[in-house]
N, C-alpha and C positions, 0 to 999 in steps of 0.2 A: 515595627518597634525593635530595639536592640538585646530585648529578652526574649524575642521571638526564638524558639529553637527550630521546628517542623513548623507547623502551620499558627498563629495568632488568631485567636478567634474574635479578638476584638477588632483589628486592622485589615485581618482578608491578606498576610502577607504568606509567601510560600518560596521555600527554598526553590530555585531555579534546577536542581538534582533533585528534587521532588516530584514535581512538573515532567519531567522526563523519564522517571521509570515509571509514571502514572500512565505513559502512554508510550507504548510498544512501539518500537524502530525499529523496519526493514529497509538494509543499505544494502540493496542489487550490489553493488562489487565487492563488500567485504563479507556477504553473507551468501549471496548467489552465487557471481559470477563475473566479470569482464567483459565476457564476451557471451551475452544473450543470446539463444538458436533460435528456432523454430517458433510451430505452432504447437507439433504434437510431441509428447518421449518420442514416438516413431521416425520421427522427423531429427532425432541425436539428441545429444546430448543438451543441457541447458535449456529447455524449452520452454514457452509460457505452460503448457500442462502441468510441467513441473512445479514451476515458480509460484502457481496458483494453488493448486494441493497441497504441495509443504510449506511455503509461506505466508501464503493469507487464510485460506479457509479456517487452519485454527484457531484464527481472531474471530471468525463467523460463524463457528458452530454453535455458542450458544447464546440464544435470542435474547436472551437477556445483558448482555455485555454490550454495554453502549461507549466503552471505550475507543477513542478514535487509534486509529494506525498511521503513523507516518511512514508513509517507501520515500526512501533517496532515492535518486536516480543518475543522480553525479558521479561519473569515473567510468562507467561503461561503455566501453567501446559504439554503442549503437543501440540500437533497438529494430527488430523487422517488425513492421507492423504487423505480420500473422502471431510475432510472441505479444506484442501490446493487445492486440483485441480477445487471445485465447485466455491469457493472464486475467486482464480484465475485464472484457466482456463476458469472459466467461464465469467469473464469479460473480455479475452482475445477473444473467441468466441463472444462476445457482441462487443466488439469495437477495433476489431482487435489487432494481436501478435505485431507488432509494434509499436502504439500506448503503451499499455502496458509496451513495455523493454524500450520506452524513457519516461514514466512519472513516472512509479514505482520507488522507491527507497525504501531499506528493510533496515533493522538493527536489529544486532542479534550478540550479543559480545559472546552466549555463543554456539552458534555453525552455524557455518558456512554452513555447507552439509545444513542446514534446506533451508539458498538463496539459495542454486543450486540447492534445489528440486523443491522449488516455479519457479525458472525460467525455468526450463525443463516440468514446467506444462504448464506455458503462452504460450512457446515455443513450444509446442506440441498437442496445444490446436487445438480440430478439433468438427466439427461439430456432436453431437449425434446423435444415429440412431433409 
């Protein structure tokens, strides 16, 4: 309705800049990096270790935050699959695969296969030996 200002409690209507600082954005190129590394720090510079411990975990420390996370994944150079499965299989291993498929949300306009590989990482994520 047009006296709506934040949120209408009568109509369910919500500012579109509401909606988005409601739910926390990680853009891999303008926050991480270009050009993704490895799997581990050991492995240089930009690694999924990295990407995983400074950028997602602190959405998942506390069990009670059911806020979901958007990661872009648009404008990066690439991805090597040992940073997609350390990044997120390994946060998947840290705080379980379910947790994981209900707070992650991806975006990736320019290819699609890249979410289904991120997801059959989460999804497949097992403990190392």
């Amino acid at each position: 309705c047009t006296s709506c200002v934040n949120r209408c409690r009568s109509c369910g209507w919500e500012r579109k800049e509401d909606r988005e600082q409601a739910m926390p954005t990680i853009n891999v190129l303008k926050n991480f990096s270009k050009s993704p590394g490895g799997r581990f720090r050991t492995d240089g510079r930009f690694s999924g270790e990295e990407f995983r411990e400074v950028w997602l975990e602190p959405h998942f420390v506390d069990p009670n935050n059911q806020s979901k996370v958007v990661v872009i994944l648009d404008g990066a150079e690439g991805y090597a699959t040992s940073f997609l499965e350390e990044a997120f299989g390994g946060l998947a291993r840290k705080f379980g695969v379910q947790r994981c498929v209900e707070k992650l949300e991806f975006v990736s306009k320019g290819d699609n296969l890249l979410i289904k590989e991120i997801h059959n990482y989460i999804t497949s994520a097992t403990e190392r030996k």
